[in-house]
Structures are given as C-alpha cells and as structure tokens.
C-alpha positions in Angstrom: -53.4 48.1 -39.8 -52.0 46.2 -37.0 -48.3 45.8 -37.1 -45.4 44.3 -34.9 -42.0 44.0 -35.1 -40.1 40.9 -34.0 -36.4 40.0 -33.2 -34.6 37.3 -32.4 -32.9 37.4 -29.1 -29.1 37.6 -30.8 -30.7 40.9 -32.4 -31.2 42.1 -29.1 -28.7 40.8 -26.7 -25.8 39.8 -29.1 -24.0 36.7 -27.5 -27.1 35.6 -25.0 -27.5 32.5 -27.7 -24.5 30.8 -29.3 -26.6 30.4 -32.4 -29.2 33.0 -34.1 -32.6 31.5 -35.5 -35.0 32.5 -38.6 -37.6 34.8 -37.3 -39.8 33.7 -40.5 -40.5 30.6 -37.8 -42.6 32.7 -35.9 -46.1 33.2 -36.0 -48.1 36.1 -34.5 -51.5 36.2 -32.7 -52.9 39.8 -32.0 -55.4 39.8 -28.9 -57.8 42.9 -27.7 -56.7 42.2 -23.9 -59.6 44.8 -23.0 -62.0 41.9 -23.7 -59.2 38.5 -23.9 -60.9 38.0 -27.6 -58.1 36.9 -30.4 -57.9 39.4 -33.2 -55.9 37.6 -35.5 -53.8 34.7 -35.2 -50.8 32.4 -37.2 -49.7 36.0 -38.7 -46.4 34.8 -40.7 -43.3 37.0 -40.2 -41.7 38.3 -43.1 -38.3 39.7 -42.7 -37.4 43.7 -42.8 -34.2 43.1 -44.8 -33.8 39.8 -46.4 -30.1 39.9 -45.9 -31.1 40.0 -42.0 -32.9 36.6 -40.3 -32.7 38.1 -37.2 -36.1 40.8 -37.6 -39.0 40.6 -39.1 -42.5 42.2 -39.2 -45.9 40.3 -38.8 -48.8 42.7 -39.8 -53.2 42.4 -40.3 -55.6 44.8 -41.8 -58.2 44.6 -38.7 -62.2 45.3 -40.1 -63.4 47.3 -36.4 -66.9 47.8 -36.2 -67.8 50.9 -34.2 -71.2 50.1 -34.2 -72.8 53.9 -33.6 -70.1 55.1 -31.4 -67.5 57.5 -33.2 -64.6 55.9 -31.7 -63.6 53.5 -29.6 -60.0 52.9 -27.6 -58.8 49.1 -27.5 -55.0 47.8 -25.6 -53.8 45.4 -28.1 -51.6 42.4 -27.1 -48.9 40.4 -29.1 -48.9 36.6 -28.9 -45.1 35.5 -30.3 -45.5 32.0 -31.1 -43.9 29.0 -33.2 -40.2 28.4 -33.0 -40.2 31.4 -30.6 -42.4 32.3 -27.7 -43.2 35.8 -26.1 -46.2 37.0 -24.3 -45.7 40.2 -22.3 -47.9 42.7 -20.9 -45.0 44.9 -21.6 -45.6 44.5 -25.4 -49.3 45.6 -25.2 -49.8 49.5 -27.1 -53.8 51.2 -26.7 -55.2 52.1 -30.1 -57.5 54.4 -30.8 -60.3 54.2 -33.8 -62.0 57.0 -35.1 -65.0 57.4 -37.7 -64.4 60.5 -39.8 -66.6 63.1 -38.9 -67.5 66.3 -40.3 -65.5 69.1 -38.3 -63.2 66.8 -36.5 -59.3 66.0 -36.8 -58.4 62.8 -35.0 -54.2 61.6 -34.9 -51.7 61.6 -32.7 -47.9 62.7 -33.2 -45.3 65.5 -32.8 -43.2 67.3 -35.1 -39.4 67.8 -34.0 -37.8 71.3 -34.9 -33.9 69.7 -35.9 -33.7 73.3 -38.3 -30.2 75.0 -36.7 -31.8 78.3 -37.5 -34.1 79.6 -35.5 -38.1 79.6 -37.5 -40.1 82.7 -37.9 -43.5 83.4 -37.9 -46.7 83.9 -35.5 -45.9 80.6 -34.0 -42.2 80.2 -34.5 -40.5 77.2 -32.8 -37.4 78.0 -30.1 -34.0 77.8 -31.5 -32.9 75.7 -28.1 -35.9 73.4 -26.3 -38.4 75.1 -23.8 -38.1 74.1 -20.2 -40.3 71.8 -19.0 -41.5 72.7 -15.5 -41.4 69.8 -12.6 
C-alpha cells in the first residue's frame, strides 16, 4: 500500500495564505523515480478528519511483480497535483518489497522503551538511553 499524506499550506505555515483551501481538490500521482515510470495517478484525497479541510490522505494498493528476484528496493515519488501543486525530491521515501520466504524475516522498525521502571530479563532494556559514540 502506497500512502501519502497531504496538507494545505495554512496547516503548515498558519497565516502564509489569508485563506485555507479543500485538500479533497488535489489529486496524487505516485512515480518509481528509479526508472521515471508513473505508478498511479489522479489518486483523490480523502480527508483524515472530516471536521479538518486542511489534510487529507491519497493512498493505492500497488500489484509489484518481482519477477524471480526475492525482493526488490524502488525510491517512490509524490506528484501533488489539481488545485494544488508540489513535486519535491524532498518528498521521495525507498521502499523495499519482499517475497516471503521460508526461513527469512523481512521489516523494518524500532521499539521505544517509555516503561519508568527499569525491564528485566536476558536482554533487558536501560532504564536511561545508551550513549551513542561519535
């Protein structure tokens, strides 16, 4: 699932525009910029709280074909277009696909301790954060 959030400048920068728009008037294109090829585009916008015009959400479930490799790493781009406009490199996130295959874990992620007591165990987490070295 591709997914992008999308705010309207006043949601932003407060002020910068005397007047806010609907960000249901924008469309979404998602492009693979590893290759320039479109993924998807006119995604609509739906809003994340319909008391709220301001941000809104454009998402597509993208079909990748892996062919026989197991997976594959693609930079995907976001086209804003319609009533609003925005294409930035800035914007662009890498993705990476995996088949499932027997005897392998693929993800990505962290897990924060926020416990104020310290955990126990064979691999407890610190009570305070570990120092990072330079």
């Amino acid at each position: 699932m591709l997914s992008a959030t999308i705010q309207d400048i006043t949601a932003v920068s407060p002020g910068s525009d005397a007047e806010f728009g609907d960000i249901r008037n924008a469309t979404v294109t998602f492009m693979n910029r590893d290759n320039s090829t479109m993924i998807a585009s006119n995604i609509p916008v739906g809003l994340v709280n319909a008391l709220d015009t301001k941000t809104g959400t454009a998402s597509f479930t993208w079909s990748v074909d892996l062919g026989t490799a197991t997976s594959a790493t693609y930079t995907i781009g976001v086209i804003v277009n319609n009533y609003y406009t925005r294409n930035d490199s800035g914007d662009n996130t890498v993705v990476q696909i995996a088949k499932p295959v027997a005897g392998s874990i693929n993800g990505g992620g962290f897990l924060v301790n926020t416990a104020t007591n310290p955990s126990t165990g064979t691999y407890a987490a610190p009570s305070t954060p570990r120092p990072t070295s330079a």
